[in-house]
N, C-alpha and C positions, 0 to 999 in steps of 0.2 A: 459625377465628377466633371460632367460639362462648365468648360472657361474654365479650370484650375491646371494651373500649369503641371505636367510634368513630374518637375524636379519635388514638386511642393505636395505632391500625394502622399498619402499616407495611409495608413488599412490598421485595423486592428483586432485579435480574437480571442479569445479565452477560452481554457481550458481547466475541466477539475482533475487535481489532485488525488491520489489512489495510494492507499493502503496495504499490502498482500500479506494476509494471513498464515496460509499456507501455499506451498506451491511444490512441483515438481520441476524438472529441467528437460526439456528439449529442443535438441539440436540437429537441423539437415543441412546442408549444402544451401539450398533455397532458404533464405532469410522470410521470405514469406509464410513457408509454412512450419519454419523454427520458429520456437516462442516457451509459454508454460504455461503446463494446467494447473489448477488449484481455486482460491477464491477470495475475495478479500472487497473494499469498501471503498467506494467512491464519493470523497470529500468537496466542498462547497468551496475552503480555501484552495485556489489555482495559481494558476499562470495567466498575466495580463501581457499580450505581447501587442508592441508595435512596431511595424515596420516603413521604411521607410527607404526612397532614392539615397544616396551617400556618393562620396568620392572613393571608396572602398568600403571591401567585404568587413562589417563590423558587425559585432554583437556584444549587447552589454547586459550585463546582469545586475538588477536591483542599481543602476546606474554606474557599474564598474566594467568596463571593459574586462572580458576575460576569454579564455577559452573552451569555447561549450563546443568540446565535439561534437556532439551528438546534434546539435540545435544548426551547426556550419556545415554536417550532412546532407541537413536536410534541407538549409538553404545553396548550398551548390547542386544538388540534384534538381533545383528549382529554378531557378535566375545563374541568369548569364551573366547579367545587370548587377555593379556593385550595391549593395544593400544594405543598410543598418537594422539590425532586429534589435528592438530593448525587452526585453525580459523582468517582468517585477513580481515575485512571488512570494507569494501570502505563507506559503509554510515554509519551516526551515528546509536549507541544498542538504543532501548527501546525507538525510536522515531516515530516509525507508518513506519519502512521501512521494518517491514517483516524478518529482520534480522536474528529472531530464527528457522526461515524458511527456510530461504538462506543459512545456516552453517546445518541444520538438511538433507536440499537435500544435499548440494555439499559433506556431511560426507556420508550419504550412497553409492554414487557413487565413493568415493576415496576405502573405507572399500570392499564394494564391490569390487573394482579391485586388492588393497592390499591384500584379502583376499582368490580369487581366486572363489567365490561363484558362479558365472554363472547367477546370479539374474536380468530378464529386469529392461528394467528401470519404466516401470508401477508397477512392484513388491517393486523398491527401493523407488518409488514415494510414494507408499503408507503406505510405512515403516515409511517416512518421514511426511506424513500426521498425521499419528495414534499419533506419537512423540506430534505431536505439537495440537491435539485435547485433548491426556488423561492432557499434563500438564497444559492446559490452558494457552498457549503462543501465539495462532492463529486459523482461523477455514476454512478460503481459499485463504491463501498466496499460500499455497505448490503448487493446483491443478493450480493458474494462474501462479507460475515461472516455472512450467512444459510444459506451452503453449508457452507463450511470446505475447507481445504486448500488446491492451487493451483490455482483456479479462473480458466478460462477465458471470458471473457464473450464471447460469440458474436453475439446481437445485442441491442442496449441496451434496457433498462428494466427495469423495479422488479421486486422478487421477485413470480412468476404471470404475468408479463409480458415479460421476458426471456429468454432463452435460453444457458446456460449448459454449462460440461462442465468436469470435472477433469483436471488429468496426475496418476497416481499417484505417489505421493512416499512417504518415511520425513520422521519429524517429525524435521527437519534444526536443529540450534540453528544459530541465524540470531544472526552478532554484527554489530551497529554503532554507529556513530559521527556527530555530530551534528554539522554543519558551520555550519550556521547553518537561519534559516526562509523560506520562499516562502511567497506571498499566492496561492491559489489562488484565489481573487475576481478579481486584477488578471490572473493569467496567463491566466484563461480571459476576462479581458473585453478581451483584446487580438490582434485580428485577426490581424495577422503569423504570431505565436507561435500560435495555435490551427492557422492552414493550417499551418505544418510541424506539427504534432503529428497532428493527420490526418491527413496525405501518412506521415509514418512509421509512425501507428500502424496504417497501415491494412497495408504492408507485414507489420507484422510479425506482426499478426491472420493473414495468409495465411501466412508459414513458419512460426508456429507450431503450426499446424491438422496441415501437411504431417510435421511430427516432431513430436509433444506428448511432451517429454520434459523434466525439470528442468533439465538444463545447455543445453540448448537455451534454453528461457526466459530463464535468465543470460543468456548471449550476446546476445539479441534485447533485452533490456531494457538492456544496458550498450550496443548501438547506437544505438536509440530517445533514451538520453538524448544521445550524443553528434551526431545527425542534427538532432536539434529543439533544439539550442545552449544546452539548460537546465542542461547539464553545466560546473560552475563550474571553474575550472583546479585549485580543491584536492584537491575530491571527486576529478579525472581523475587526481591521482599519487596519492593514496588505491588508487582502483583499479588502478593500472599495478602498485602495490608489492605490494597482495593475490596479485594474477594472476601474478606474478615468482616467489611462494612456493607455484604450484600451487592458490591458490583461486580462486573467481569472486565477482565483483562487481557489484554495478551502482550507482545513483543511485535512492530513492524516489522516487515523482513523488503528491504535489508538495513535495518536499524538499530543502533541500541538506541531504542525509544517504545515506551508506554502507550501504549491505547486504551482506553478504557470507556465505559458506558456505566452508567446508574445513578444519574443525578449530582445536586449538589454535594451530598457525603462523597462523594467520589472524590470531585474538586479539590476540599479539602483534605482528605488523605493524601491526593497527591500532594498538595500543597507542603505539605512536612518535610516533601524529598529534592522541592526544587520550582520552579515556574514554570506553571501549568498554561497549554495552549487551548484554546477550544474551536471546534468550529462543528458541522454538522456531513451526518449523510446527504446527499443530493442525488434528486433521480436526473438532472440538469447535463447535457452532454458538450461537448466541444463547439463551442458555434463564433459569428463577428460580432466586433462590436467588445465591451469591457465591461468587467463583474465589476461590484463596488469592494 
């Protein structure tokens, strides 16, 4: 960055998008070692962030100014210095892809290099963990876009802190479908709903352990959503009709949205119920610089 003024800098990083299958909840005092076990899929479409000097604290999304708690976190916890972060994300906001997760890593590691802070990246990871525990926007997106692939969270907390492990996979294109959006604020701030989610997510952390295999996770993730009643009756003939033509399915959590695997006949089954998205598994983790 030698002779480039200052004000005129700019940094940029990318981060992949995450899927969660299944999960359990947990919560300490210490945001670091709060988070969730369970396991779910690390996608190719992400977060493309730049940042940038500003005459104030801004952050825009997909080029709209907006309010990204979670992303203004973790830029105040980082700069003093007013800063414009842009956010441009490949998969749909507020649909169970981890989103606020994916702009909360890829801003630290841009902030971090704009900034000149020296910060690893288990230090920025966890910048970006704490962001997305205190606002209640996620609880172990951060620690599996930090890994890549399908990563198994074993026991909760922030990347350095957690305990994690993969099933090996082929970067599978993963197509779906958007049914509508879930508040994951309200579903985790309600009692009911949280005990069955840790009553099944806790099952299903244990037979996943026992088989760590891809279609096994399927399975265990399209029970999960069906045991904890967050399986809406469109997304369940979505998946009966996948599963009919030989693919697997589940529900994102926290989504009403379709996941699915098995090729073209997949595509189009989903196709009959709406516009289908695709993009793939990736073993590719948070890093600078911009995905295409």
């Amino acid at each position: 960055m030698e002779g480039v003024n200052q004000s005129e800098r700019v940094a940029q990083a990318w981060a992949p998008s995450h899927i969660t299958g299944f999960f359990s909840i947990h919560r300490e005092q210490d945001p670091l070692v709060s988070g969730s076990c369970g396991c779910g899929i690390v996608l190719e479409a992400g977060c493309n962030v730049i940042a940038s000097f500003w005459g104030e604290f801004e952050i825009l999304v997909n080029g709209t100014e907006v309010d990204a708690r979670t992303t203004m976190r973790v830029v105040r916890m980082l700069s003093d210095r007013p800063v414009r972060v842009e956010c441009y994300h490949q998969t749909p906001i507020g649909a169970g892809f981890g989103a606020s997760a994916a702009s909360a890593l890829a801003s630290a590691f841009a902030l971090n290099e704009l900034l000149n802070l020296g910060r690893s990246g288990v230090e920025l990871s966890q910048i970006a963990h704490i962001a997305e525990v205190e606002e209640m926007t996620g609880l172990g997106d951060v620690v599996a876009a930090s890994r890549g692939g399908v990563v198994i969270r074993k026991r909760p907390g922030a990347p350095g802190v957690g305990e994690i492990d993969t099933i090996p996979s082929c970067d599978y294109k993963v197509f779906y479908l958007v049914l509508g959006n879930l508040s994951t604020r309200e579903i985790l701030g309600d009692r009911d709903t949280v005990r069955a989610i840790n009553h099944a997510g806790r099952v299903a952390l244990r037979e996943i352990l026992k088989k760590p295999t891809f279609s096994r996770f399927m399975e265990l993730s399209r029970n999960f959503a069906r045991e904890t009643g967050l399986l809406s009756d469109r997304a369940r003939n979505v998946i009966e009709a996948v599963e009919s033509v030989g693919g697997m399915a589940s529900m994102a959590m926290l989504g009403d949205v379709v996941f699915a695997v098995g090729g073209e006949r997949v595509r189009s089954v989903l196709e009959e119920f709406g516009d289908v998205g695709m993009t793939r598994i990736t073993h590719s983790r948070v890093r600078l610089g911009s995905h295409p």
